[in-house]
PDB file of N, CA, C and O in Angstrom:
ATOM      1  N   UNK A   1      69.633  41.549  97.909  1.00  0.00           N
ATOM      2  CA  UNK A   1      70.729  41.587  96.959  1.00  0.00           C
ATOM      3  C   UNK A   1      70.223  42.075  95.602  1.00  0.00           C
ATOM      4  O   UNK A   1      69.093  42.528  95.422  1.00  0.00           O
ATOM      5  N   UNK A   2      70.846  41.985  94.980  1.00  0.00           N
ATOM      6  CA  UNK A   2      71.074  42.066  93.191  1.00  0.00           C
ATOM      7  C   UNK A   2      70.127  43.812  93.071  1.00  0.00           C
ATOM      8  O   UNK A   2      69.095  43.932  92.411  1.00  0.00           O
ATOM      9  N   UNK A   3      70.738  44.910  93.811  1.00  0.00           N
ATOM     10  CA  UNK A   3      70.159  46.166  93.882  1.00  0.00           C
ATOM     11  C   UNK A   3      70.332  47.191  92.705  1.00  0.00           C
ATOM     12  O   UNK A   3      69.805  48.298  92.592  1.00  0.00           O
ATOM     13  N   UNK A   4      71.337  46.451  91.722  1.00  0.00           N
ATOM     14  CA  UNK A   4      71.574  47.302  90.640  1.00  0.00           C
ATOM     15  C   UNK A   4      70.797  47.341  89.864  1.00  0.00           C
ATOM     16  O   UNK A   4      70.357  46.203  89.701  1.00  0.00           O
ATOM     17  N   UNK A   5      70.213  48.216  89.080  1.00  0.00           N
ATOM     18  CA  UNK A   5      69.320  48.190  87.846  1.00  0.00           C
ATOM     19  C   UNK A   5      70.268  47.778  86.570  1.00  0.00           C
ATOM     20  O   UNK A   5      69.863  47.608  85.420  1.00  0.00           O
ATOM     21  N   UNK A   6      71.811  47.638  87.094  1.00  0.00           N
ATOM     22  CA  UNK A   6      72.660  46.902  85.738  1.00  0.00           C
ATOM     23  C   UNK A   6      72.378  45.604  85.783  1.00  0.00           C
ATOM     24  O   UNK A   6      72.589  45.068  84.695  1.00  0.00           O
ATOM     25  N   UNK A   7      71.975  44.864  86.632  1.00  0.00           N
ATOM     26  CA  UNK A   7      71.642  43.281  86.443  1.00  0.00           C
ATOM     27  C   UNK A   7      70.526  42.856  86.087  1.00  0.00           C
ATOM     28  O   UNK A   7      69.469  43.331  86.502  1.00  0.00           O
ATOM     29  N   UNK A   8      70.636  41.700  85.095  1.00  0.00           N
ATOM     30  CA  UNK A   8      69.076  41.021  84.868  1.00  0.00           C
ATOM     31  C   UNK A   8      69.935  39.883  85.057  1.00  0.00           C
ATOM     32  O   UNK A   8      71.101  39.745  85.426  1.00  0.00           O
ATOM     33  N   UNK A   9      68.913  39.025  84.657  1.00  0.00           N
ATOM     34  CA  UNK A   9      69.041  36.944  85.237  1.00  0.00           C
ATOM     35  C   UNK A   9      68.002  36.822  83.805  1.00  0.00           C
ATOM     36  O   UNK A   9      67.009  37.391  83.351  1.00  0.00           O
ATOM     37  N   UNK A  10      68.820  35.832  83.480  1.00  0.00           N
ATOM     38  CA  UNK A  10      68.445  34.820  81.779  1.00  0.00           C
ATOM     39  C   UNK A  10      67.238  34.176  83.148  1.00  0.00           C
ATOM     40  O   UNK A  10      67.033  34.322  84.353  1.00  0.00           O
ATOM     41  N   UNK A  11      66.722  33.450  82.016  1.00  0.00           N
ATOM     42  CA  UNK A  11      65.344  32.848  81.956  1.00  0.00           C
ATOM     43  C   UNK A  11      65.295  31.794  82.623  1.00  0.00           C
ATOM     44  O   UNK A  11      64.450  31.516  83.475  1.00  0.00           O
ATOM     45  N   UNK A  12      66.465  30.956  82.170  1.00  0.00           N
ATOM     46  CA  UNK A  12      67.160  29.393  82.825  1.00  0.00           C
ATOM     47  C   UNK A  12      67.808  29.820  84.345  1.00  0.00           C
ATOM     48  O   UNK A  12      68.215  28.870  85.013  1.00  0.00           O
ATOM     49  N   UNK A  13      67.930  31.151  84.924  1.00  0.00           N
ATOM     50  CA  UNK A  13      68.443  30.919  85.747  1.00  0.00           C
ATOM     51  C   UNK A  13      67.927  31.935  87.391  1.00  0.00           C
ATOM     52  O   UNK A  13      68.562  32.512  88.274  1.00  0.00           O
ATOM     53  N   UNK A  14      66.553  31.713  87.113  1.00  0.00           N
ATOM     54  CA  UNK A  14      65.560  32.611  87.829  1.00  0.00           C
ATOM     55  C   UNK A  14      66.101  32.353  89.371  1.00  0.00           C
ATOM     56  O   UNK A  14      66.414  33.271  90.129  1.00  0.00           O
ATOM     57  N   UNK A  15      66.159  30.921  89.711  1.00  0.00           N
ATOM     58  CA  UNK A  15      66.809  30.493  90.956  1.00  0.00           C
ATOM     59  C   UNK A  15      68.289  29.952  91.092  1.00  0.00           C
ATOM     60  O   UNK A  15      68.781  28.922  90.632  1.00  0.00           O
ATOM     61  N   UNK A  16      68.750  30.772  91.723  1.00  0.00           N
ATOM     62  CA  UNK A  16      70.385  30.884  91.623  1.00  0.00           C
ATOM     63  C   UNK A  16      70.596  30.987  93.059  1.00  0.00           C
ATOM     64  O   UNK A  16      69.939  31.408  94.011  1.00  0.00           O
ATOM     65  N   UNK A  17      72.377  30.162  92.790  1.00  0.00           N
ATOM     66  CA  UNK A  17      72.935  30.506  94.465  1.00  0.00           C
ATOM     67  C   UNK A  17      73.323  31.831  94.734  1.00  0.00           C
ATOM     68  O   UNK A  17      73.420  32.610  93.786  1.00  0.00           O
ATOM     69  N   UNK A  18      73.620  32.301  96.167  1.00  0.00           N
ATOM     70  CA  UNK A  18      73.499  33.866  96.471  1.00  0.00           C
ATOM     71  C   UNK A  18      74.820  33.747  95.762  1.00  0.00           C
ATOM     72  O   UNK A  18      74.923  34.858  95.242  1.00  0.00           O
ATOM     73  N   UNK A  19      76.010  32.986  95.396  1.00  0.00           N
ATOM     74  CA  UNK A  19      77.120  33.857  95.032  1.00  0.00           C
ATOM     75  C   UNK A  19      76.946  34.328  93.599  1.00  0.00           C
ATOM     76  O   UNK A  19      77.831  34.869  92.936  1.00  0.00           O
ATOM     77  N   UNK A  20      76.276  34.185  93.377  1.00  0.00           N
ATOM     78  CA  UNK A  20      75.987  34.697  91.653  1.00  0.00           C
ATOM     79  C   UNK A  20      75.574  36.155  91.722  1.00  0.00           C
ATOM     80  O   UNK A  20      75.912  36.977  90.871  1.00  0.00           O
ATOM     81  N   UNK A  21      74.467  36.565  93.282  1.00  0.00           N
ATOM     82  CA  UNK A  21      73.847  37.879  93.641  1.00  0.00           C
ATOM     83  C   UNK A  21      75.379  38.558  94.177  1.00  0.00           C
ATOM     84  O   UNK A  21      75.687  39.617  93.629  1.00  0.00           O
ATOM     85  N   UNK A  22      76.027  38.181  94.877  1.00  0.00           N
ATOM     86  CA  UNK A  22      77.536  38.681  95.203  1.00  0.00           C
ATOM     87  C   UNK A  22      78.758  39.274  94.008  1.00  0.00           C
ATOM     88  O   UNK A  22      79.435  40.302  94.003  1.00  0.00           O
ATOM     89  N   UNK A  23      78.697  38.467  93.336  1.00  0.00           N
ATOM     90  CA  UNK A  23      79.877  38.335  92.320  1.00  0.00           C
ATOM     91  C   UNK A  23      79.255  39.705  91.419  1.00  0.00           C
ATOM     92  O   UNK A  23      80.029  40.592  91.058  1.00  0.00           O
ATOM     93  N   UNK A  24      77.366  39.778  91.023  1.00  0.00           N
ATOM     94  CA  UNK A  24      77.025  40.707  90.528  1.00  0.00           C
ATOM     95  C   UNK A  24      76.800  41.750  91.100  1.00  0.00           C
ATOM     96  O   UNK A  24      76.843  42.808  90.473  1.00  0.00           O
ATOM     97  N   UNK A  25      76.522  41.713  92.350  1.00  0.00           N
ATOM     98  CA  UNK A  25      76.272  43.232  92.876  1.00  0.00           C
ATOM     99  C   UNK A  25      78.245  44.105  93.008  1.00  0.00           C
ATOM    100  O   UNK A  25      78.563  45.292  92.933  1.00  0.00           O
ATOM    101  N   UNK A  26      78.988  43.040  93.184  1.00  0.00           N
ATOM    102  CA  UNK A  26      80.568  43.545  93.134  1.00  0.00           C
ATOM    103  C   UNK A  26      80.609  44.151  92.191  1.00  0.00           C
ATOM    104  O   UNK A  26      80.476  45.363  92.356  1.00  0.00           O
ATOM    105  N   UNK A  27      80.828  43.600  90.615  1.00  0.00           N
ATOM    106  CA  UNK A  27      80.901  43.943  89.477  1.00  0.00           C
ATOM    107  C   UNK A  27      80.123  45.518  89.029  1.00  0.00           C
ATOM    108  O   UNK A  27      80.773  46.349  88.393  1.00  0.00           O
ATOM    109  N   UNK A  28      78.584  45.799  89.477  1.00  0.00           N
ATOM    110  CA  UNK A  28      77.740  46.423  89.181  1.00  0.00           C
ATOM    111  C   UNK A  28      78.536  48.235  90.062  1.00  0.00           C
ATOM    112  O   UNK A  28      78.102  49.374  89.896  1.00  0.00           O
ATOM    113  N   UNK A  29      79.627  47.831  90.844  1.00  0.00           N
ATOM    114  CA  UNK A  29      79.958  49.082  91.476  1.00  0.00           C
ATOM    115  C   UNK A  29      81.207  49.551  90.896  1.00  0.00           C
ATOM    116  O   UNK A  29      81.987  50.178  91.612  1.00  0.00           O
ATOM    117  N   UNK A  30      81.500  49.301  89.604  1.00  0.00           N
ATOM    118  CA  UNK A  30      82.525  49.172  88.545  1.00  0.00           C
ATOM    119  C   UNK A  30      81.928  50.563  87.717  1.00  0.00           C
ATOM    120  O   UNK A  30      80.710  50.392  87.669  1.00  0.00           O
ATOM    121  N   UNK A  31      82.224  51.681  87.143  1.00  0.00           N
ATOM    122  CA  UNK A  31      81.555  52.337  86.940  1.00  0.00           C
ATOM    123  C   UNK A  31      81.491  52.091  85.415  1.00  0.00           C
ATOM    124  O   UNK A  31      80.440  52.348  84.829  1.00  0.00           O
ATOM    125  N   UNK A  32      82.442  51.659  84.814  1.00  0.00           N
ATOM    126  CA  UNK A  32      82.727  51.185  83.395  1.00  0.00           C
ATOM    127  C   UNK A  32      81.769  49.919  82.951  1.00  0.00           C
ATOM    128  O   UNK A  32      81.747  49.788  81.728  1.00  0.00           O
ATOM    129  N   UNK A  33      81.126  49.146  83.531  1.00  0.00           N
ATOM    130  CA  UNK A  33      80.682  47.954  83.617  1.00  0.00           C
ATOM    131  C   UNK A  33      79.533  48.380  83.352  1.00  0.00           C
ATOM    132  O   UNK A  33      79.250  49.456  83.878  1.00  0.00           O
ATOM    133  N   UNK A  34      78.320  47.629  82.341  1.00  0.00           N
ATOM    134  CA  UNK A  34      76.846  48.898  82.278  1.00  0.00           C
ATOM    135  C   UNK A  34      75.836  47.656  82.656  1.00  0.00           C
ATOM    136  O   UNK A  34      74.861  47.574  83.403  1.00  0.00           O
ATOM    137  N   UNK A  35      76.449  46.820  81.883  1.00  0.00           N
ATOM    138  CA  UNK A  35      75.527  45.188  81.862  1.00  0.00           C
ATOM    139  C   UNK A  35      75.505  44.322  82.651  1.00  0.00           C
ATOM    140  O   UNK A  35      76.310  43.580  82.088  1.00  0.00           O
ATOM    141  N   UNK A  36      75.201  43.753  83.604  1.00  0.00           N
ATOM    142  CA  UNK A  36      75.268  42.233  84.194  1.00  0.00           C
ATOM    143  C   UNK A  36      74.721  40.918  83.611  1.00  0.00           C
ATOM    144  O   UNK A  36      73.532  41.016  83.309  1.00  0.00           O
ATOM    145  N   UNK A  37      75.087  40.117  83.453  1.00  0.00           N
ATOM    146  CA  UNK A  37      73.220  39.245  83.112  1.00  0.00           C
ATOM    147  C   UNK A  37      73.904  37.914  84.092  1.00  0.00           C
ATOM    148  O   UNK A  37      75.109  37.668  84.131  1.00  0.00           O
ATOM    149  N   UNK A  38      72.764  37.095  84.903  1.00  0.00           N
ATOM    150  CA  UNK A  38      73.257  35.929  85.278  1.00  0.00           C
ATOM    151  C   UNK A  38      72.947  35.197  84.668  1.00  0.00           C
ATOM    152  O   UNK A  38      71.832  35.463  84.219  1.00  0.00           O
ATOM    153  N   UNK A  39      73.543  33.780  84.141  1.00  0.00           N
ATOM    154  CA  UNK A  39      73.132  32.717  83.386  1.00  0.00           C
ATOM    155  C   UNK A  39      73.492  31.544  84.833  1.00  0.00           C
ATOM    156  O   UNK A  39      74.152  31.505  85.872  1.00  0.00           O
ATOM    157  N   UNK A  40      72.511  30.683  83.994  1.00  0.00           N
ATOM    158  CA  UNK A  40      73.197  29.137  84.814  1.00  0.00           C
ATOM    159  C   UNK A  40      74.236  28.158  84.326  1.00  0.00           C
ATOM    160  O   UNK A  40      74.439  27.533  83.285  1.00  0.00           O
ATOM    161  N   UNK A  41      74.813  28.283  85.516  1.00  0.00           N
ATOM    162  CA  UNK A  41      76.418  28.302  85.097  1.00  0.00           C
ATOM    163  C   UNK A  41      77.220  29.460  85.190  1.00  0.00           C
ATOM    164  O   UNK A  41      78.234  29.097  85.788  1.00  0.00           O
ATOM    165  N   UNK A  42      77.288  30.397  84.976  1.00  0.00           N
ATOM    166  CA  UNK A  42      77.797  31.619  84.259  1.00  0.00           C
ATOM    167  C   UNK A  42      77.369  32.834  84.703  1.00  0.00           C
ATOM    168  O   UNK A  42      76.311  32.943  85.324  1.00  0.00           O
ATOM    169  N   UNK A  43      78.253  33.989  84.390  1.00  0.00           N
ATOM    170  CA  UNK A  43      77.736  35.226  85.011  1.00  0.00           C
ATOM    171  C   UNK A  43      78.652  35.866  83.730  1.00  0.00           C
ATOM    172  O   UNK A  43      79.736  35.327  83.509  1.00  0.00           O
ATOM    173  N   UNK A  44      78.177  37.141  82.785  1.00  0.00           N
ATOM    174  CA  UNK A  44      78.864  38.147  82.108  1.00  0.00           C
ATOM    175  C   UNK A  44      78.545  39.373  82.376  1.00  0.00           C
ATOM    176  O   UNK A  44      77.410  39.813  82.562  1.00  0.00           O
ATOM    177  N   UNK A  45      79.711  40.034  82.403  1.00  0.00           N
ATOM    178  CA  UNK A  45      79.727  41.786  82.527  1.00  0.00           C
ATOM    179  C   UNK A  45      79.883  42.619  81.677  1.00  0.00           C
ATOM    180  O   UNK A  45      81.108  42.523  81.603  1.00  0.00           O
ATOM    181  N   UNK A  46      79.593  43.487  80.854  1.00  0.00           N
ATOM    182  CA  UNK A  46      80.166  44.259  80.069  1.00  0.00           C
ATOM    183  C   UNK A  46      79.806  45.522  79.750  1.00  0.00           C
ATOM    184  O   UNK A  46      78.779  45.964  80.264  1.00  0.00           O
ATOM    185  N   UNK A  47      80.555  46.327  78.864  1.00  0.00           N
ATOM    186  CA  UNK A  47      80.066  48.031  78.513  1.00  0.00           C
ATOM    187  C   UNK A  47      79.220  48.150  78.075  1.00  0.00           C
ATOM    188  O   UNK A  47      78.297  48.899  78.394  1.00  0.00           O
ATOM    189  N   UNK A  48      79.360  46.951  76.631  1.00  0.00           N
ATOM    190  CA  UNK A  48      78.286  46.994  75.609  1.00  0.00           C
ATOM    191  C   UNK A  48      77.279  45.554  75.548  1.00  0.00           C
ATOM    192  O   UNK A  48      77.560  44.396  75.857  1.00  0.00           O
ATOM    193  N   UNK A  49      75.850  46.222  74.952  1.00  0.00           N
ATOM    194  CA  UNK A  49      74.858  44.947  75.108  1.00  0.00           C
ATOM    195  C   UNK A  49      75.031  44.423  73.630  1.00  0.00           C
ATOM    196  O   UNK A  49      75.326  45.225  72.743  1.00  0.00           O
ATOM    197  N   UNK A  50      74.844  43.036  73.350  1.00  0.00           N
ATOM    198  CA  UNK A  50      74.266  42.618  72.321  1.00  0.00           C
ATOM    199  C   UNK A  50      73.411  43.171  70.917  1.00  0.00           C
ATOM    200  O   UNK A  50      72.242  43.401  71.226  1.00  0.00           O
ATOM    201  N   UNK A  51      73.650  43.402  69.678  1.00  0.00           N
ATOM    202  CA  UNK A  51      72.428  44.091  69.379  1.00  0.00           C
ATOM    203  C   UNK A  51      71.466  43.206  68.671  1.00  0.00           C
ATOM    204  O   UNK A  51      70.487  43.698  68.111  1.00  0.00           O
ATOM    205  N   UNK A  52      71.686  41.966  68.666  1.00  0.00           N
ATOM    206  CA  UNK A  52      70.811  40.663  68.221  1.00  0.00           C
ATOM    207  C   UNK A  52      69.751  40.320  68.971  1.00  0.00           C
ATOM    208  O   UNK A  52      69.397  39.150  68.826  1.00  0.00           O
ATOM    209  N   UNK A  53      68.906  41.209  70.005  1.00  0.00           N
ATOM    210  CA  UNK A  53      67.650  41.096  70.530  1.00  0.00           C
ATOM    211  C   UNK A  53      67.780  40.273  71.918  1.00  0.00           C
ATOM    212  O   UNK A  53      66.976  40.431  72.837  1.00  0.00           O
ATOM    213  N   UNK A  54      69.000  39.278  71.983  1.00  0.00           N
ATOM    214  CA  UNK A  54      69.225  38.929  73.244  1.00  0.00           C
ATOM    215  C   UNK A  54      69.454  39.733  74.452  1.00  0.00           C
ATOM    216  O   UNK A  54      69.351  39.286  75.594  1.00  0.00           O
ATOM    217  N   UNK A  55      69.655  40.502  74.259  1.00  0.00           N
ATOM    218  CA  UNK A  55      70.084  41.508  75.143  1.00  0.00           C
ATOM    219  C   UNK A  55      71.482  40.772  76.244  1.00  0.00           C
ATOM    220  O   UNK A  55      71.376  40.493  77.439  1.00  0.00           O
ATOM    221  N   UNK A  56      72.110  40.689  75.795  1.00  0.00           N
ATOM    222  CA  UNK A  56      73.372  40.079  76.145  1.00  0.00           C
ATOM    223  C   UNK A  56      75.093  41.028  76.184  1.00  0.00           C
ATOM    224  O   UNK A  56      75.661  41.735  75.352  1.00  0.00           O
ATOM    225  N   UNK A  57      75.405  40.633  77.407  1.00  0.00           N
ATOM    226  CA  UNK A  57      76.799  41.994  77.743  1.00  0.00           C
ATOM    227  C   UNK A  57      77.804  41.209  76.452  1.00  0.00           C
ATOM    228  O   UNK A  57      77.765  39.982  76.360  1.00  0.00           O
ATOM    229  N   UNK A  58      78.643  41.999  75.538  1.00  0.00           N
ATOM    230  CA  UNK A  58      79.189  41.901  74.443  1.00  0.00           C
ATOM    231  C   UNK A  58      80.377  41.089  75.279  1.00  0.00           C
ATOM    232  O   UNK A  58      80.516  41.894  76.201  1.00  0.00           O
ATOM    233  N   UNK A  59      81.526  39.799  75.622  1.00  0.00           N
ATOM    234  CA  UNK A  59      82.424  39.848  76.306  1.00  0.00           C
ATOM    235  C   UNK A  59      83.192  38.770  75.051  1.00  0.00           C
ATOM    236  O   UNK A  59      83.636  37.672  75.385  1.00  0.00           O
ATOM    237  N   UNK A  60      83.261  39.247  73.659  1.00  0.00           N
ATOM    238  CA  UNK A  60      83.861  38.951  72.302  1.00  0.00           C
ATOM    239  C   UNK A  60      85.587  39.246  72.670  1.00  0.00           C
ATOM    240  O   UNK A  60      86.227  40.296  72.603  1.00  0.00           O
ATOM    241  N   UNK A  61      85.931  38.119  73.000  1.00  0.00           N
ATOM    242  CA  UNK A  61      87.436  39.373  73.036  1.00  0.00           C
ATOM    243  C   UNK A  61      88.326  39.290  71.792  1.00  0.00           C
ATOM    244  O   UNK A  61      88.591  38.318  71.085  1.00  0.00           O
ATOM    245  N   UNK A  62      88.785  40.796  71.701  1.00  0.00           N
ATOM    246  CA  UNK A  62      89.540  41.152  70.466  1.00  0.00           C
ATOM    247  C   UNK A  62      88.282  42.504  69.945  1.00  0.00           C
ATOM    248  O   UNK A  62      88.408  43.583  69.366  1.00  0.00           O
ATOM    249  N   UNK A  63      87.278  41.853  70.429  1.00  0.00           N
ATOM    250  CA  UNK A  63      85.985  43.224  70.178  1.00  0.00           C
ATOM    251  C   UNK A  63      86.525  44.531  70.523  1.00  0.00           C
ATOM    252  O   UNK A  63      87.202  44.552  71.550  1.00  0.00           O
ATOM    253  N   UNK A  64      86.341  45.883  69.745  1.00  0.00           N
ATOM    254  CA  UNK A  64      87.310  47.035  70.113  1.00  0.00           C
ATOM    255  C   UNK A  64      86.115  47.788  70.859  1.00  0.00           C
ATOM    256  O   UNK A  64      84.891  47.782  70.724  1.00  0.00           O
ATOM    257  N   UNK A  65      86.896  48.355  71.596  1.00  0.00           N
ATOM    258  CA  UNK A  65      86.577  49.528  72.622  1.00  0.00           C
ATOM    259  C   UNK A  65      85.152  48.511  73.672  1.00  0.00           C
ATOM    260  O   UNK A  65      84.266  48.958  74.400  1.00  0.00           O
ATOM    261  N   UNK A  66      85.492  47.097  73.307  1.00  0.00           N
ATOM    262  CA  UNK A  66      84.644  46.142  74.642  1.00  0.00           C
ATOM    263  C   UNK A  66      85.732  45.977  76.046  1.00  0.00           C
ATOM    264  O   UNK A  66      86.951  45.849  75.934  1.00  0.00           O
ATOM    265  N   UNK A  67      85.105  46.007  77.142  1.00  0.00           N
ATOM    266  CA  UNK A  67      85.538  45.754  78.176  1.00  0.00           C
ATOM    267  C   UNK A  67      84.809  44.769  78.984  1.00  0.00           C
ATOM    268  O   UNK A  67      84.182  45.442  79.802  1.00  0.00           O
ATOM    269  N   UNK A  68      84.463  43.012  79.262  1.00  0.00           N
ATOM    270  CA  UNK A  68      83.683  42.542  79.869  1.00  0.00           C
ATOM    271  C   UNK A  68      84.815  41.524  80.246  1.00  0.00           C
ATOM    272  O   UNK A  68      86.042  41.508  80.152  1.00  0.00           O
ATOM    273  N   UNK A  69      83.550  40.427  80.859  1.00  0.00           N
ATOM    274  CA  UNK A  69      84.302  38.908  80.959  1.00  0.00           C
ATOM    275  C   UNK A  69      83.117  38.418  81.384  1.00  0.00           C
ATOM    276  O   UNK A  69      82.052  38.997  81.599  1.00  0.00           O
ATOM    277  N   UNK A  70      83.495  37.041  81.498  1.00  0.00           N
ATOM    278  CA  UNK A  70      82.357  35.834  81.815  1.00  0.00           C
ATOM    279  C   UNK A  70      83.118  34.914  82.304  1.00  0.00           C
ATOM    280  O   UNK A  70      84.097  34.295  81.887  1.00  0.00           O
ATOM    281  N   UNK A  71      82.377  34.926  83.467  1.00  0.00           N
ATOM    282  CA  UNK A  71      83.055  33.861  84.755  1.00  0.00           C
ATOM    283  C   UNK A  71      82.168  32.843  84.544  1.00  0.00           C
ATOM    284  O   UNK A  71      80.972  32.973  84.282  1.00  0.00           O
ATOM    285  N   UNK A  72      82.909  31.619  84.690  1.00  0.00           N
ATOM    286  CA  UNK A  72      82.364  30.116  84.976  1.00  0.00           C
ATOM    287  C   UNK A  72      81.832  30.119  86.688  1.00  0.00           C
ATOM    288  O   UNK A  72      82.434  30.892  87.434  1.00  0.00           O
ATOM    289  N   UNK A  73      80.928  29.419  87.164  1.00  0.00           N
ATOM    290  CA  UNK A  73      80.505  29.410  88.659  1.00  0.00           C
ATOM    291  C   UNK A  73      80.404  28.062  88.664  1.00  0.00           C
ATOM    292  O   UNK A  73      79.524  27.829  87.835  1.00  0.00           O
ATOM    293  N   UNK A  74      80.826  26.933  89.155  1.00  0.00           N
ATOM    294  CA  UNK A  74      80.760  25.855  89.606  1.00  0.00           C
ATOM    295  C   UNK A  74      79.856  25.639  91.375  1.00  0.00           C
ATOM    296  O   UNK A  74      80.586  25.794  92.354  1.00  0.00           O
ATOM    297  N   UNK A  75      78.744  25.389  91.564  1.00  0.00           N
ATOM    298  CA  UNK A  75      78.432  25.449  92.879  1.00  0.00           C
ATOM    299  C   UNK A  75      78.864  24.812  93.658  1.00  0.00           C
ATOM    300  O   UNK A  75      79.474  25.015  94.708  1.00  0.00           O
ATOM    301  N   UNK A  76      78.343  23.497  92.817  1.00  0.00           N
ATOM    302  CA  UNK A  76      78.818  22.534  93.900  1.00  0.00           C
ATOM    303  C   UNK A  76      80.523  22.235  94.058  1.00  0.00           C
ATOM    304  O   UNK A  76      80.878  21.819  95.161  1.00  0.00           O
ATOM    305  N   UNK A  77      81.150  22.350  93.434  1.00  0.00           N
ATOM    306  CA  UNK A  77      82.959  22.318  93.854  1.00  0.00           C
ATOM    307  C   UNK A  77      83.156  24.079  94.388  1.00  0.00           C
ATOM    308  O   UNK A  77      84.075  24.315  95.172  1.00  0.00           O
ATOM    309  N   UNK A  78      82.524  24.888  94.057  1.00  0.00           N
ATOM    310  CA  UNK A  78      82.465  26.295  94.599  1.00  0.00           C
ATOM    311  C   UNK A  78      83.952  26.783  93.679  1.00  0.00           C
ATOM    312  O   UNK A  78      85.052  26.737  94.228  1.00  0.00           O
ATOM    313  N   UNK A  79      83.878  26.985  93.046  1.00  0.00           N
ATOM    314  CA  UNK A  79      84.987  26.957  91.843  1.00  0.00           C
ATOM    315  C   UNK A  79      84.323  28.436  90.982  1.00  0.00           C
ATOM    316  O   UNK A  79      83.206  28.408  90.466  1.00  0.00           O
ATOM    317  N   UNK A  80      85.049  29.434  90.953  1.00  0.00           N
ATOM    318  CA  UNK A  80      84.773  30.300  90.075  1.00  0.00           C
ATOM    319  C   UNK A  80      86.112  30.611  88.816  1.00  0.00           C
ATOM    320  O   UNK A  80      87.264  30.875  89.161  1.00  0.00           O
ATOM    321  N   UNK A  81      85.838  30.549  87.912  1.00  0.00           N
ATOM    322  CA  UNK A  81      86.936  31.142  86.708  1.00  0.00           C
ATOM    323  C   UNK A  81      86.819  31.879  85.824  1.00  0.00           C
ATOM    324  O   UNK A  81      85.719  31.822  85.275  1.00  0.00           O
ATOM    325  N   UNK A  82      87.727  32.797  85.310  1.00  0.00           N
ATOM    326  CA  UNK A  82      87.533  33.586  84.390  1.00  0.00           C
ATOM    327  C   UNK A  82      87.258  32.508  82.946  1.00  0.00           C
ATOM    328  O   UNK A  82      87.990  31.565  82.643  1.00  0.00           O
ATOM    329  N   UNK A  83      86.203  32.879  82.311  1.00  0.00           N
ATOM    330  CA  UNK A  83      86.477  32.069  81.048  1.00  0.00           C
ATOM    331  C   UNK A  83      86.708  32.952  79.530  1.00  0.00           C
ATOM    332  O   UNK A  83      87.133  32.451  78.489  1.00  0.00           O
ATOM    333  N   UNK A  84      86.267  34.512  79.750  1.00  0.00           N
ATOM    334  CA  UNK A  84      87.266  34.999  78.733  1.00  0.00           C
ATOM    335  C   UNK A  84      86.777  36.932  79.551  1.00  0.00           C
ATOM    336  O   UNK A  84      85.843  37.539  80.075  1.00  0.00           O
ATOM    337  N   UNK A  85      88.537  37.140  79.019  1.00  0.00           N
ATOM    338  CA  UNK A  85      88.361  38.691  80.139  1.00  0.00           C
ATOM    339  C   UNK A  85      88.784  39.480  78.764  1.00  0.00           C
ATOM    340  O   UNK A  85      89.741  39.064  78.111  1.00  0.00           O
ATOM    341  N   UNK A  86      88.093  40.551  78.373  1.00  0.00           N
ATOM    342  CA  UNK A  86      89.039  41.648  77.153  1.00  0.00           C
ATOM    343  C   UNK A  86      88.583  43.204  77.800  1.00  0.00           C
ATOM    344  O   UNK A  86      89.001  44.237  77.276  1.00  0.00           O
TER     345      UNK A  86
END
């Protein structure tokens, strides 16, 4: 899994369940989409990166000409949600 060179994985979240590798390799075949990153807990997508050294997908909404979101991942209830889409 996780075959895109658009995905990285935060630091906290080196070992993750496969739906986090799913949800990102989906996203990564989006052609608009440039960024992945997985967090624990969390997964964000977006056009634009961060320019504060985090290297983080921009998913600010109201941010102009941004297109991302950041899904909540619950494992254990297996619960996924949008927690902000622009």
């Amino acid at each position: 899994m996780m075959t895109s060179q658009k995905i990285s994985t935060a630091s906290n979240a080196k070992k993750h369940h496969e739906i986090y590798d799913l949800i990102a390799d989906g996203l990564s075949s989006i052609d608009l989409i440039q960024y992945i990153k997985i967090y624990k807990g969390s997964l964000r997508a977006s056009n634009f990166m961060s320019d504060n050294g985090k290297k983080e997908p921009i998913v600010k909404i109201g941010e102009p000409n941004v297109v991302g979101l950041e899904l909540l991942i619950d494992e254990e209830s297996q619960v996924v949600q949008f927690f902000a889409i622009t």
